[in-house]
SENU-531869 format. One record per residue: residue number from 1; y, x, z of N, C-alpha, C in turn. Coordinates in Angstrom, 2 decimals, padded with zeros to 5 digits. Example, Ala and Ser with C-alpha at 12.3 -4.5 7.8 and 13.67 -1.06 7.14 Angstrom:
{n=1&nyy=-005.69&nxx=013.19&nzz=007.80&cayy=-004.50&caxx=012.30&cazz=007.80&cyy=-003.30&cxx=013.20&czz=007.80}
{n=2&nyy=-002.25&nxx=012.85&nzz=007.08&cayy=-001.06&caxx=013.67&cazz=007.14&cyy=000.03&cxx=012.90&czz=007.87}
# end
This chain:
{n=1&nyy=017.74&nxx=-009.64&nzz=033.44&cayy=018.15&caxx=-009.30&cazz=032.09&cyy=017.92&cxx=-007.82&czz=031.82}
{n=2&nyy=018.81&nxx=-006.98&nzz=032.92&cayy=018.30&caxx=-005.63&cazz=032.50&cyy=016.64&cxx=-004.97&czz=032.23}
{n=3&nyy=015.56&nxx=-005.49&nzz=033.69&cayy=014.49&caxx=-005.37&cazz=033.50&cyy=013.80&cxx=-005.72&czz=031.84}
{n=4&nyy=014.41&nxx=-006.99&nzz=031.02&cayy=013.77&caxx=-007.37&cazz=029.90&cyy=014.30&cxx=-006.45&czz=028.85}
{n=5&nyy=015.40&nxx=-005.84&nzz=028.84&cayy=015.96&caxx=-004.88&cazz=028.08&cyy=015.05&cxx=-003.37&czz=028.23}
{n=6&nyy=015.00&nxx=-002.82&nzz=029.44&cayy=014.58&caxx=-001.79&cazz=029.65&cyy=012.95&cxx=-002.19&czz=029.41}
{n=7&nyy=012.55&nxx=-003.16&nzz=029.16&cayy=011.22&caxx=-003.57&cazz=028.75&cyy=011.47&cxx=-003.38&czz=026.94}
{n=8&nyy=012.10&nxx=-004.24&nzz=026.43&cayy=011.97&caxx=-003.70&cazz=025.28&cyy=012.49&cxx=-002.23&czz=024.77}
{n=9&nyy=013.27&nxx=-001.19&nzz=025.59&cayy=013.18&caxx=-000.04&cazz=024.53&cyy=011.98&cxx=000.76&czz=024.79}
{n=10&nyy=010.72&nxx=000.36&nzz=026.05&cayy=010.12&caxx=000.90&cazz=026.72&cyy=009.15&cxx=000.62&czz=025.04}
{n=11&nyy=008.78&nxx=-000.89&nzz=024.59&cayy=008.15&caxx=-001.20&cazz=023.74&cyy=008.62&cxx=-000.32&czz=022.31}
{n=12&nyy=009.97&nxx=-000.83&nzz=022.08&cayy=010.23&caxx=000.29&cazz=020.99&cyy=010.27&cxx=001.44&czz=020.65}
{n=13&nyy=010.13&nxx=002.05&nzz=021.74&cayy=009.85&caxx=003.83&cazz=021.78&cyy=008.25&cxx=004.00&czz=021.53}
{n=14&nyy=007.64&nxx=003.45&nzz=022.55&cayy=005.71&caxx=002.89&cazz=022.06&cyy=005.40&cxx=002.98&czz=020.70}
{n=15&nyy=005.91&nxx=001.66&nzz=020.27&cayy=005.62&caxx=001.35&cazz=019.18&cyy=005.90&cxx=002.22&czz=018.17}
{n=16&nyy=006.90&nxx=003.24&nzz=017.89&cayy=007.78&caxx=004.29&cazz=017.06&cyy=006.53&cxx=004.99&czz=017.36}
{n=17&nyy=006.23&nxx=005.28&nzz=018.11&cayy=005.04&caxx=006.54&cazz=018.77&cyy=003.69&cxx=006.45&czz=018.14}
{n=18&nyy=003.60&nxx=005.38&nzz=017.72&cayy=002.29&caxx=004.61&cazz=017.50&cyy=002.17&cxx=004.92&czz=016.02}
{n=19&nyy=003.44&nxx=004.04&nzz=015.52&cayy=003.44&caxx=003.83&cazz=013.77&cyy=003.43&cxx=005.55&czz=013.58}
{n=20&nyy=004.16&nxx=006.30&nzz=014.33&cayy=004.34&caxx=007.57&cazz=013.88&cyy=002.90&cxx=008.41&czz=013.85}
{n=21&nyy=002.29&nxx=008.49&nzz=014.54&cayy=000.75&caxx=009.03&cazz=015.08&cyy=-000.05&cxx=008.22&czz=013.57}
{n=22&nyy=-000.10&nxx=007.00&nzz=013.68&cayy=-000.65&caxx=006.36&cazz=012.69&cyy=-000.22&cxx=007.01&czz=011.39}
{n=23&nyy=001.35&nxx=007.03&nzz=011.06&cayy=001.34&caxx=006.83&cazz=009.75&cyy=000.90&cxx=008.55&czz=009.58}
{n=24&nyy=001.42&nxx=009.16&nzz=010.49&cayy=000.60&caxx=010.79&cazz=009.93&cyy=-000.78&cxx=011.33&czz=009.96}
{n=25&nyy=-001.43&nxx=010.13&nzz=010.33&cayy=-002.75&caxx=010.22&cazz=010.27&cyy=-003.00&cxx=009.93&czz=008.85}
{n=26&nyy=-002.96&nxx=009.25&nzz=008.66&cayy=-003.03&caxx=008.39&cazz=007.15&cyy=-002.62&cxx=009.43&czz=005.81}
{n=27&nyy=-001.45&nxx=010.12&nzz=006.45&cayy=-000.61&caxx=010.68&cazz=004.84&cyy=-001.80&cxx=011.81&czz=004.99}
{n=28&nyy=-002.10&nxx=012.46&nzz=006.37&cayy=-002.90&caxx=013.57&cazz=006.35&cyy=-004.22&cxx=013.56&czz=005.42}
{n=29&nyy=-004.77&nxx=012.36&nzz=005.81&cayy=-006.19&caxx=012.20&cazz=006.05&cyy=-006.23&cxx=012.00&czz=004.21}
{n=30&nyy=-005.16&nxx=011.52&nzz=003.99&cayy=-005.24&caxx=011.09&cazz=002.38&cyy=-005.17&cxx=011.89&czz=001.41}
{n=31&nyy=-004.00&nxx=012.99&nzz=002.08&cayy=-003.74&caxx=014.08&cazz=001.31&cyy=-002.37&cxx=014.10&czz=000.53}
{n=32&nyy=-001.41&nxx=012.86&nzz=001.46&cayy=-000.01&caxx=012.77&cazz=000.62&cyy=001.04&cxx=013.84&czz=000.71}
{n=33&nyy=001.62&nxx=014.34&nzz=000.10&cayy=002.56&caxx=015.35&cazz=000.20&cyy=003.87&cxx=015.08&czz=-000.33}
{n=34&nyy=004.88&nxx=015.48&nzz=000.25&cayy=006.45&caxx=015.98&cazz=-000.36&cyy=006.72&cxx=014.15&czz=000.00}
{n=35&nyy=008.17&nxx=014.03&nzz=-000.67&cayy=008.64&caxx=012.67&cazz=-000.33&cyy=007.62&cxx=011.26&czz=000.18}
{n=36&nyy=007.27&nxx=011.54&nzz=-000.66&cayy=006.39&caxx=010.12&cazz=-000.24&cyy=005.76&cxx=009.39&czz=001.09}
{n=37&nyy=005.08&nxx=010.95&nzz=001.65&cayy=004.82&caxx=010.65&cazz=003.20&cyy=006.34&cxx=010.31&czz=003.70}
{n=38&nyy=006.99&nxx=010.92&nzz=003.54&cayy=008.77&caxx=010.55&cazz=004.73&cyy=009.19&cxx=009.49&czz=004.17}
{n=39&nyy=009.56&nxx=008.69&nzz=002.46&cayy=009.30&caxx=007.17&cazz=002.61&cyy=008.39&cxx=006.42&czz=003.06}
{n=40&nyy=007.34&nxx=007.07&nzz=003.36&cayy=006.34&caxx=005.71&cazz=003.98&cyy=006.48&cxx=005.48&czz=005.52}
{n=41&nyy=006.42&nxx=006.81&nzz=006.11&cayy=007.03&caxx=006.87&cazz=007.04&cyy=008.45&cxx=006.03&czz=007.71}
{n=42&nyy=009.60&nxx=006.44&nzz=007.05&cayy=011.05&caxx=006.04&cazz=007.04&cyy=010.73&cxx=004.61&czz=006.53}
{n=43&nyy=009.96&nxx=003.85&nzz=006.11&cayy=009.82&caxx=002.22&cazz=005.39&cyy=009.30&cxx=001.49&czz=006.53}
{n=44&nyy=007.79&nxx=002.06&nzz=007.52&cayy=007.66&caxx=001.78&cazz=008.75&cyy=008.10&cxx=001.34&czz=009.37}
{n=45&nyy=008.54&nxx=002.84&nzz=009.73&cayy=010.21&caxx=002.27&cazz=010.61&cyy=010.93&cxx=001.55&czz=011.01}
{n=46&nyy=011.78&nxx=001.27&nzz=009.71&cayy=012.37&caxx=-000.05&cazz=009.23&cyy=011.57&cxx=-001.53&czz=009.73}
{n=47&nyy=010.24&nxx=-001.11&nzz=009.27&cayy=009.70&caxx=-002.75&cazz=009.75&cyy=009.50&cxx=-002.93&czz=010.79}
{n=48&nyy=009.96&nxx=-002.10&nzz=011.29&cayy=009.72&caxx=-002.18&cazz=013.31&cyy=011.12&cxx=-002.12&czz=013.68}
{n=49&nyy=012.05&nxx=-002.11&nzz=013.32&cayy=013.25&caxx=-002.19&cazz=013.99&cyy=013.51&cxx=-003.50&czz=012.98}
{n=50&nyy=013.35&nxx=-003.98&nzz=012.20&cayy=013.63&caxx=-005.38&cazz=011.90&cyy=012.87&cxx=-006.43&czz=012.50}
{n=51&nyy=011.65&nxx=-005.96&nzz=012.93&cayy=010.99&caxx=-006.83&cazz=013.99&cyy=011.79&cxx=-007.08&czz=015.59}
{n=52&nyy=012.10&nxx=-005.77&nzz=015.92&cayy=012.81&caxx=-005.55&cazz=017.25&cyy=014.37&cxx=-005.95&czz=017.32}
{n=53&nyy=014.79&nxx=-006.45&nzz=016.21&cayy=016.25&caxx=-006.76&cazz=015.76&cyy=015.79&cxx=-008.17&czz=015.79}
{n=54&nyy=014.74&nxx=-008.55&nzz=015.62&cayy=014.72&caxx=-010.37&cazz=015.75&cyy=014.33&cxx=-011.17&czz=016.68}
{n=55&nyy=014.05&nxx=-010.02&nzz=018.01&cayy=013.33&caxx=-010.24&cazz=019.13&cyy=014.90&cxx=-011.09&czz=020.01}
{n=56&nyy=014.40&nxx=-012.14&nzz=020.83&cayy=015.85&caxx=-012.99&cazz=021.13&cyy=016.08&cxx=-012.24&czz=022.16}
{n=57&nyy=015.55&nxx=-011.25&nzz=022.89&cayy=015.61&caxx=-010.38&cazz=024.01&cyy=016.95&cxx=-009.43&czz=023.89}
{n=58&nyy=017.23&nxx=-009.53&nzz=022.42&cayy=017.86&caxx=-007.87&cazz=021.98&cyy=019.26&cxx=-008.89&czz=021.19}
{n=59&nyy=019.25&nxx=-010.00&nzz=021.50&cayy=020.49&caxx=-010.53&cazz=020.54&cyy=021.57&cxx=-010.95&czz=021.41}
{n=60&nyy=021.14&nxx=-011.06&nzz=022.95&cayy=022.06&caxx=-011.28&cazz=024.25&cyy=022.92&cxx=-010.06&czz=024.42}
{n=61&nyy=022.35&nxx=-008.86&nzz=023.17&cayy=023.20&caxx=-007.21&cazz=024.23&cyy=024.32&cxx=-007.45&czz=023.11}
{n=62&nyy=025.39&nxx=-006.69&nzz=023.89&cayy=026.09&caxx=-005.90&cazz=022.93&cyy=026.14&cxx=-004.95&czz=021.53}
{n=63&nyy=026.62&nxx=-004.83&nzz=020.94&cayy=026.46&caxx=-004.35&cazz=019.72&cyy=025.74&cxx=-003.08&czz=019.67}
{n=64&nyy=026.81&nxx=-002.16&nzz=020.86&cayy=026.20&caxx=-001.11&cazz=020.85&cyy=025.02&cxx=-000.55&czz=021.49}
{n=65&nyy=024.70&nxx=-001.80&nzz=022.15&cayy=023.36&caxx=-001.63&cazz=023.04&cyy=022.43&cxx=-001.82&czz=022.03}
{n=66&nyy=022.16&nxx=-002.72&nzz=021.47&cayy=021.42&caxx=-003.29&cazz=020.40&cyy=020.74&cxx=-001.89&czz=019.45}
{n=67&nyy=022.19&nxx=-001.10&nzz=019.08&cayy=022.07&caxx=000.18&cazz=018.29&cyy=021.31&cxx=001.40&czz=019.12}
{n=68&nyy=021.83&nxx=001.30&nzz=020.36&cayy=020.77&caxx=002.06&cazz=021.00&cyy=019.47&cxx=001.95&czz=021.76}
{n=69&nyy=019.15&nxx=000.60&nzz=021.59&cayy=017.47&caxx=000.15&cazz=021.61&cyy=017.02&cxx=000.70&czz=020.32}
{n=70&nyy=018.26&nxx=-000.07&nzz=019.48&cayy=017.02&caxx=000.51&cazz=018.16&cyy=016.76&cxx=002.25&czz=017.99}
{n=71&nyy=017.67&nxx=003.10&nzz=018.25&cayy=017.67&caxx=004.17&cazz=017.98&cyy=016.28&cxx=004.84&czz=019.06}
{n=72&nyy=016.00&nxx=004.32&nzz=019.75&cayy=015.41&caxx=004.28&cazz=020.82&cyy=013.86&cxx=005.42&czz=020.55}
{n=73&nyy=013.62&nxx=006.53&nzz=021.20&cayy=012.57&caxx=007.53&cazz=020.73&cyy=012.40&cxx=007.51&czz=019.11}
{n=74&nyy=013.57&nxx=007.74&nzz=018.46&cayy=012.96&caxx=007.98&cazz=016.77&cyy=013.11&cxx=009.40&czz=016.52}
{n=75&nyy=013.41&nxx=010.08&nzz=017.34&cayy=013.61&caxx=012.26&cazz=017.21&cyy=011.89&cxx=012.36&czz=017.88}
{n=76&nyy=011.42&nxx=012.04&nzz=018.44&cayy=010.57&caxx=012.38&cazz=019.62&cyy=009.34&cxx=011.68&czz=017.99}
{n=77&nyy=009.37&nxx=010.36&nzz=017.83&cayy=008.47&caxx=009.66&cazz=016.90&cyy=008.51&cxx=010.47&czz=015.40}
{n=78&nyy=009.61&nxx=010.98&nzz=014.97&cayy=009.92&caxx=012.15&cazz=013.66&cyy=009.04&cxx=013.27&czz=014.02}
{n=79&nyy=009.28&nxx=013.35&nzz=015.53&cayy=008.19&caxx=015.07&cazz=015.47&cyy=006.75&cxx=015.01&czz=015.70}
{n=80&nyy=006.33&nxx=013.20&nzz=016.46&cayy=005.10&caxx=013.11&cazz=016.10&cyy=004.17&cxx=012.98&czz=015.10}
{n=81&nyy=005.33&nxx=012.63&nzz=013.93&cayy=004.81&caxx=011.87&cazz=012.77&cyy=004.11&cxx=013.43&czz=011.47}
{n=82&nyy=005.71&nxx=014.52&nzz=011.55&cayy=005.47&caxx=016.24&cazz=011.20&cyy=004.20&cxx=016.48&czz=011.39}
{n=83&nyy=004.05&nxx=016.32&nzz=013.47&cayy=002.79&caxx=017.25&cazz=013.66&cyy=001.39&cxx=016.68&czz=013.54}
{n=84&nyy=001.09&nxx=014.79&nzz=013.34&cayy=000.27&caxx=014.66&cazz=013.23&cyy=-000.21&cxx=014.70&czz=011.52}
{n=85&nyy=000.67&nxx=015.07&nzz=010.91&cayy=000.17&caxx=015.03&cazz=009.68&cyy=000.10&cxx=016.06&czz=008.85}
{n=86&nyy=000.63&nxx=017.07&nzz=009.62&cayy=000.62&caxx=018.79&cazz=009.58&cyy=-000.91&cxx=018.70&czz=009.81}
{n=87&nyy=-001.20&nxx=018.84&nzz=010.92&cayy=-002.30&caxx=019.01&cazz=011.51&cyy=-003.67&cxx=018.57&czz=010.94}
{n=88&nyy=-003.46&nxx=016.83&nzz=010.87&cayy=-004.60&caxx=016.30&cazz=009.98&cyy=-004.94&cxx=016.76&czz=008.80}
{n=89&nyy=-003.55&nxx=017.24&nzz=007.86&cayy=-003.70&caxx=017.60&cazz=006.67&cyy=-004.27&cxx=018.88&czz=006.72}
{n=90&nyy=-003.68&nxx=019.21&nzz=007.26&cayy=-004.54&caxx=021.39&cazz=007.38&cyy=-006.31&cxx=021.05&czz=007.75}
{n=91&nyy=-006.42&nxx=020.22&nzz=007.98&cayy=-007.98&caxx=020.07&cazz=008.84&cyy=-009.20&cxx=019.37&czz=007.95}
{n=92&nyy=-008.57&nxx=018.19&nzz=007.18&cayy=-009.32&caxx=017.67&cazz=006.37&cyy=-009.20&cxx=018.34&czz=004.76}
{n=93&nyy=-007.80&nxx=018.95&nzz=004.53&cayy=-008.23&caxx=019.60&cazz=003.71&cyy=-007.98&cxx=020.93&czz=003.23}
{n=94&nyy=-008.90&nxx=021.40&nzz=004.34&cayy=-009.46&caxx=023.26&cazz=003.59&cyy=-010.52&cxx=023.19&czz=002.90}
{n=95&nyy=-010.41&nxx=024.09&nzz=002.99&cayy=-011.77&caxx=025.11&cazz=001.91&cyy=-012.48&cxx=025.58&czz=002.52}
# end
């Protein structure tokens, strides 16, 4: 049981890592600015922890376990999401 647990926050931290890299590629590359990138971002999110909230792996834990899978690398996935879209954006569009 524990191994399948420590398997899924291994996946949900991944996956946070992923959408995050992705989605700041995207706002960069597009040229989105101010709110909009951090709702699209923050909406992501959401669809990955409602995916990982329906996984039958994660409905055997406790409440508060549950809360801390989900919380699972989203500070670490917030600062990937800043710098990849800092970055992309400064790059694709200068002058």
């Amino acid at each position: 049981m524990t191994s399948a647990v420590d398997e899924l926050s291994t996946r949900c931290y991944w996956g946070k890592q992923l959408v995050a890299v992705g989605c700041g590629l995207a706002c960069g590359v597009t040229a989105v600015t101010g709110t909009s990138a951090f709702v699209t971002f923050g909406s992501l999110i959401l669809l990955l922890l409602a995916a990982v909230m329906r996984s039958p792996d994660i409905a055997s834990l406790p409440q508060e376990r549950q809360w801390a899978v989900a919380q699972e690398g989203l500070m670490p996935a917030f600062g990937s999401f800043l710098l990849t879209w800092t970055l992309s954006f400064s790059t694709v569009n200068t002058q």
